[in-house]
C-alpha positions in Angstrom: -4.5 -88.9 -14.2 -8.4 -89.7 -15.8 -8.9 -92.4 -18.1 -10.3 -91.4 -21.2 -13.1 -93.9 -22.7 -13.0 -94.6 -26.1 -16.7 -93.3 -27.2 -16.4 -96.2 -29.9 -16.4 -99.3 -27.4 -16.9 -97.7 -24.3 -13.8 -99.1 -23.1 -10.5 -97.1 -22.0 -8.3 -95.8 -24.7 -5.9 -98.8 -25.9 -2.1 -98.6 -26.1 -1.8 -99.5 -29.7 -4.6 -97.5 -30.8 -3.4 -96.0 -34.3 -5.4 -92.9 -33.8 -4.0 -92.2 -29.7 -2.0 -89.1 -29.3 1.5 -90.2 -28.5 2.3 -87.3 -26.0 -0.3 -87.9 -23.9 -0.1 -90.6 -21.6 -3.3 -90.9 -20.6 -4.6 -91.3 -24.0 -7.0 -90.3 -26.1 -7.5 -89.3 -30.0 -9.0 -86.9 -32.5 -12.4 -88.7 -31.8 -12.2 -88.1 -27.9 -11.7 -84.1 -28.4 -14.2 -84.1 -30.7 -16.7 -85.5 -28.2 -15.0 -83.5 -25.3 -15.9 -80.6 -27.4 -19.5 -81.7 -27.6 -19.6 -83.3 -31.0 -21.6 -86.6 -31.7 -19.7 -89.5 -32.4 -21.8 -92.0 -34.8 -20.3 -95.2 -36.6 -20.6 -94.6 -40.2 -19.3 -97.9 -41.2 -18.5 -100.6 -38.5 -16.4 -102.9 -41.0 -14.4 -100.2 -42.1 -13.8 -98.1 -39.5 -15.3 -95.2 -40.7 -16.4 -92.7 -38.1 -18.2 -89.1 -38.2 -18.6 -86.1 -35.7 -21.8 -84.1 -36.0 -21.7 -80.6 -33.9 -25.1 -79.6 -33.7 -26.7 -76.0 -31.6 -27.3 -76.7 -27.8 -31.2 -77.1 -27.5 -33.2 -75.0 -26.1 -30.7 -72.1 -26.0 -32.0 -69.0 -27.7 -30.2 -66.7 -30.0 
């Protein structure tokens, strides 16, 4: 089983994490598929919280 890193802390995903998925033991959130799926996690608001995913074209690819 891989551990998934929290892209928030760079740490593994945490038991008591409030935003894990609870049927996966390995871990993980909404914030880890949107990165898996190539989105840009940035910290909108450290005190609060509040993240954001940005999904933004591949570079360089032509369409």
């Amino acid at each position: 089983m891989r551990e998934i890193i929290c892209p928030l802390d760079g740490r593994p995903c945490e038991k008591d994490c409030p935003d894990r998925y609870r049927d996966q033991p390995e871990g993980g959130c909404w914030i880890t598929t949107a990165q898996e799926l190539g989105a840009q996690v940035i910290i909108l608001d450290e005190a609060s919280g509040t993240v954001g995913c940005i999904f933004h074209p591949k570079q360089g690819k032509e369409a």
